[in-house]
N, C-alpha and C positions, 0 to 999 in steps of 0.2 A: 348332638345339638341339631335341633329342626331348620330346616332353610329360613323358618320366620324368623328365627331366633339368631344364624348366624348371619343374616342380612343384615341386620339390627346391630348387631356388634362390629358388623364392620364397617357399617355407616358411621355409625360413631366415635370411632377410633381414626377415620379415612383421616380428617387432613392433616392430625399425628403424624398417622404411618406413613403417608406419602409425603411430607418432610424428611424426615427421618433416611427412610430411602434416598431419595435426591441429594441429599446430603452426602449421605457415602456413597453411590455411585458418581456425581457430577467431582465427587472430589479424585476422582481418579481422571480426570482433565488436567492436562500441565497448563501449567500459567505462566501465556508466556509472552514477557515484558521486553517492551524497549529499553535498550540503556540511556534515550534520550529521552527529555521531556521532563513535562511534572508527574511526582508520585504517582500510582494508579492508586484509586478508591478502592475500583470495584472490580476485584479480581477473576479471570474469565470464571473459573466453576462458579462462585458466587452469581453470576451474572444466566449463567445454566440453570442452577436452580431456579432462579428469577423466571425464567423463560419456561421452565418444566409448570410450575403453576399458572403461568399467563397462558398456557397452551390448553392447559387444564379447566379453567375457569369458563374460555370463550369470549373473555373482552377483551377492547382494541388495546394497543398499548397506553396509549393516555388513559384511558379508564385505569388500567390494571394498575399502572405508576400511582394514581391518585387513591385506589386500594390499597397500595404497601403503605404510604404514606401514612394509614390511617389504623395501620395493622402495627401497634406496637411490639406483641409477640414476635412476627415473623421477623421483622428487622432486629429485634434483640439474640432471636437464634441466628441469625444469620453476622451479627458483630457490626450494623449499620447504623446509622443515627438520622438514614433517608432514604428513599427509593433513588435508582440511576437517572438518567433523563431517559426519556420515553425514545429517543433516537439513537442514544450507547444502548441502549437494551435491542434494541431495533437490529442495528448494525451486527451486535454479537451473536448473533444466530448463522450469518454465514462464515464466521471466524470458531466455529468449531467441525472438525474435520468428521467424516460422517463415520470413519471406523469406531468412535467413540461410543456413539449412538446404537451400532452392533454390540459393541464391548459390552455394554451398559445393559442392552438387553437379555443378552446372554449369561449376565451375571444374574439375572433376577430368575430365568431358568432354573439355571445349574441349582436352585436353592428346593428343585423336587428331582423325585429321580426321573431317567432316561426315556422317551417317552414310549410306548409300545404302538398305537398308531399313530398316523399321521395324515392328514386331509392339506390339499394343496389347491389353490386357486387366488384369482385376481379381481381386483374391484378398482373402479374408477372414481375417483375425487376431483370437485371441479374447481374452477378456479376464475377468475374476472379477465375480459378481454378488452376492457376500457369502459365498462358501466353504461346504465342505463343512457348517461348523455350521448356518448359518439354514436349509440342506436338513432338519437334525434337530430343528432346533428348530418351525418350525413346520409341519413334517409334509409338505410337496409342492417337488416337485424344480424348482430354479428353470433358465429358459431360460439359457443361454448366450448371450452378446452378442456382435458382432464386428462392428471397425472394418476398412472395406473401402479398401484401397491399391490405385489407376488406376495403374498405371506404362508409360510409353513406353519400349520397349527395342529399342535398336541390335540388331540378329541377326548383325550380324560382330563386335561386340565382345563383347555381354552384357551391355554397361552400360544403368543408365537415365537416359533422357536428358530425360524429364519425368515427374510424378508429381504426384499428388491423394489427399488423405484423404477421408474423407466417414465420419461417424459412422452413417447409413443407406443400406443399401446399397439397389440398386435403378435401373434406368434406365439402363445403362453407355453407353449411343447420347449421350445428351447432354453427357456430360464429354468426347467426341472431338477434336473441330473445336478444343476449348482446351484440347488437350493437345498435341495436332500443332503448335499454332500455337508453341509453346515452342522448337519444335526446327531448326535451320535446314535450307531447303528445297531450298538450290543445287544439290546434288547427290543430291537426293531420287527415288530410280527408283520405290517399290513401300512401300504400307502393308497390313499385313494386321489383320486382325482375326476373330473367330468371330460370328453369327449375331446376336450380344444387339448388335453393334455396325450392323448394314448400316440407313441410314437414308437418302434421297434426298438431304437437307442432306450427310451425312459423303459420301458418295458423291461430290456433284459436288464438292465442296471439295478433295480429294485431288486428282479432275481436274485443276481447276484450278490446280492446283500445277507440275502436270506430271507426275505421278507416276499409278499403276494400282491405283486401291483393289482390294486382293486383300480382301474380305468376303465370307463366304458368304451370297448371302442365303437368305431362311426359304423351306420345302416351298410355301406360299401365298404367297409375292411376285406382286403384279402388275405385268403388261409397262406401266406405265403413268409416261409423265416427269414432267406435271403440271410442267415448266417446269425438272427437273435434264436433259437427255439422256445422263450420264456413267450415271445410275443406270438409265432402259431398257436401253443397250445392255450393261450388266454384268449384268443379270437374264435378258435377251434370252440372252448366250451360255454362261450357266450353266444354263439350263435345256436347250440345246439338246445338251450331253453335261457333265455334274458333274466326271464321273473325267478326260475331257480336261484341262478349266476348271484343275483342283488342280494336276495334272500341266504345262502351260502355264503358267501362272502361277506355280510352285511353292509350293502352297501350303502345303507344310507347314514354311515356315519361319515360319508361324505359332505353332507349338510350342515354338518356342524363348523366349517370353515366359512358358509355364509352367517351363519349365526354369529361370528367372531367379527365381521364388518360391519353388521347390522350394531353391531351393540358399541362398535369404533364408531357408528355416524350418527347413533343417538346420542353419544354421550361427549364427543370432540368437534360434530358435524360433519355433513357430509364435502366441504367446500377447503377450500384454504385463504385463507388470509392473505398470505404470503407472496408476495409479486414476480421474483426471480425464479426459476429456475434451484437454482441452488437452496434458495432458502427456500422455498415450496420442498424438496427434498426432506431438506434438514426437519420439517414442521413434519412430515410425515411420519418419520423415524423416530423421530420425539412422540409422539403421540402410539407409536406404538411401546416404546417403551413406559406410556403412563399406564396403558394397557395392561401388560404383563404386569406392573404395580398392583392394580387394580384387583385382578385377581389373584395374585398371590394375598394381599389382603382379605379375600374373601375364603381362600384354601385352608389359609392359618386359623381363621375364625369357625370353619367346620370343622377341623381337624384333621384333614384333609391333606 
């Protein structure tokens, strides 16, 4: 099938499939109730899904609530006879615990096989530090904050196949080694990364693996093991011609983890909604796991 063609088929089948999915991963969320009070409605997965398409969509929660409202289908898939209040929907995004969010994406993975490269790096997402007023109110422009997302991405599929939030950004070398380790290795040929990542630990650990840490490392690398050998002789043969090295290794299937954030900030934004901490996390992990949806819908539709 032509990429016109399998575009086309998976746009058209998208908010199918991405029910569908939400549905059997959010139902692998326990629900879990107080023995006081009144009945619950709206049971947590129920209320996951909810949130998997309001993440999806890009409206504020009152929008989206007056959305379902109006969306007979979804509420009848879903066993509702209304949308939640814009504030229990609100609330339940920091009541679901973030291993879920991993789980969840990891299941949507595991549905191709084991990836053979791997491209690793970080992108920052921004977020409001009290809005345009307190800029006017008290006279000086405030900084801009941003939650920075580690993601591991497959380079044949697109998917991500491990991921990290971190509220300060800073250091990307050290979240490596346990981020790789997420991802299975059996058929692992080539990790790449840029500059901010090449360290003698990440270096020989890839070795190890059996796999060709593709890192560039920095202008001032020294030829020196100090007990890695995977990291001399990768410094050793990048300094001896660069443009071979990139070209050899192919390194610019490096790029293609930017290409995986670029298509996360067109299509979710590039900002968060979300005011805490906690739930700016939880919005991040969510949306990567609409991601991996996304293209698994697109994979299935090539045949792919």
């Amino acid at each position: 099938m032509s990429y016109n063609a399998s575009y086309d088929t998976a746009k058209a089948r998208r908010y199918r499939f991405l029910l569908d999915e939400l549905m059997s991963l959010c139902n692998t969320i326990p629900d879990i109730r107080s023995s006081r009070g009144r009945p619950v409605k709206f049971p947590l997965p129920t209320l996951a899904i909810l949130l998997g398409f309001k993440f999806d969509s890009g409206m504020g929660y009152r929008d989206f609530v007056a959305f379902v409202n109006f969306n007979p289908y979804l509420l009848e898939q879903l066993g509702l006879s209304r949308a939640p209040n814009y504030s229990l929907l609100q609330k339940a995004v920091a009541r679901i615990d973030t291993q879920f969010f991993h789980r969840m994406a990891q299941l949507i993975v595991s549905k191709k096989p084991p990836p053979r490269y791997l491209a690793v790096d970080s992108s920052g997402f921004s977020h409001t530090t009290g809005g345009e007023w307190m800029s006017i109110r008290f006279q000086k422009t405030l900084k801009r904050r941003f939650t920075a997302l580690h993601n591991v991405v497959d380079t044949d599929t697109l998917m991500i196949n491990a991921t990290r939030v971190k509220a300060r950004p800073g250091g990307d070398a050290k979240h490596m080694v346990a981020l790789v380790k997420q991802v299975p290795s059996r058929n692992l040929k080539g990790v790449y990364g840029d500059k901010g990542y090449i360290s003698r630990k990440n270096v020989q650990y890839i070795s190890d693996l059996g796999a060709y840490a593709g890192i560039e490392p920095k202008s001032n690398a020294k030829v020196r093991a100090h007990g890695y050998p995977a990291y001399k002789k990768l410094v050793k043969e990048y300094q001896a011609s660069s443009e071979k090295w990139k070209e050899k290794y192919q390194y610019g299937r490096r790029n293609l983890v930017e290409t995986v954030f670029s298509m996360m900030k067109l299509r979710y934004g590039g900002s968060l909604s979300s005011k805490g901490y906690k739930e700016q996390r939880r919005e991040l992990l969510f949306k990567v796991v609409l991601h991996n949806i996304e293209r698994l819908n697109y994979l299935e539709c090539a045949g792919r």
